[in-house]
C-alpha positions in Angstrom: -1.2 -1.0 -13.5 1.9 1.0 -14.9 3.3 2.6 -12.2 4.7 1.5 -10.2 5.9 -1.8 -11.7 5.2 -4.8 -9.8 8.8 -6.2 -9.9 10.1 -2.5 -8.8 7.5 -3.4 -5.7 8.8 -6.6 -5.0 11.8 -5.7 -4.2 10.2 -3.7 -0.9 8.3 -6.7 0.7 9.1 -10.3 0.6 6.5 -11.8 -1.7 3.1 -10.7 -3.4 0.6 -11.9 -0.8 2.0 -9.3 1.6 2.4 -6.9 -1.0 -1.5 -7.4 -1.5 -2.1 -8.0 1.9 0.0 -4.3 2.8 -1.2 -2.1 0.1 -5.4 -3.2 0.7 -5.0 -2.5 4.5 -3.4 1.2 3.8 -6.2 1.4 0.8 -8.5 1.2 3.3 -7.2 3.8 5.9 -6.8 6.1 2.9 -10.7 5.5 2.2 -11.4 6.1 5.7 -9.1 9.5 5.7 -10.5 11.3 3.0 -14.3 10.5 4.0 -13.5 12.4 7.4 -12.1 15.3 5.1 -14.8 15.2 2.4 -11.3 15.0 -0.4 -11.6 13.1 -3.5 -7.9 11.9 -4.8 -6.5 9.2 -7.1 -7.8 5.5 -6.2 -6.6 4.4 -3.4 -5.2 1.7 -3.7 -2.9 3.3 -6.6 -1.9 5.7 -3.8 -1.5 2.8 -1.5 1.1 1.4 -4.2 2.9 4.4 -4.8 3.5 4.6 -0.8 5.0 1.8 -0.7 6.8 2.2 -3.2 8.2 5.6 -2.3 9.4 4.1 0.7 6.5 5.9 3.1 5.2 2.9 4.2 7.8 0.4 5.9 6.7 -3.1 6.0 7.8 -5.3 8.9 7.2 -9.6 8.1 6.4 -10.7 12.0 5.7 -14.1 12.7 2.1 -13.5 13.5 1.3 -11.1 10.6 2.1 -7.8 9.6 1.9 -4.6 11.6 
């Protein structure tokens, strides 16, 4: 992985587990997206990444887990 660099990432969630743990959960929603509209993209978990690292996807650390 190039892009987006992992310490550029970092600096958007509080450490790598819930960097993993974020970026597999939208993976899959993206998966489950573009088999309801028959569109074939970029991987998804690289579009995942490059959410999060855009700043589209917000992640809030909870006590329980993360929503």
């Amino acid at each position: 992985m190039i892009y987006p660099p992992l310490d550029e990432l970092l600096t958007h969630v509080d450490s790598r587990y819930t960097l993993v743990t974020a970026s597999a959960k939208r993976a899959r929603k993206i998966l489950e997206e573009e088999q309801s509209n028959e569109e074939k993209s970029n991987k998804a978990v690289s579009s995942a990444l490059r959410e999060i690292h855009s700043g589209k996807i917000k992640i809030e650390g909870t006590k329980v887990g993360i929503k």
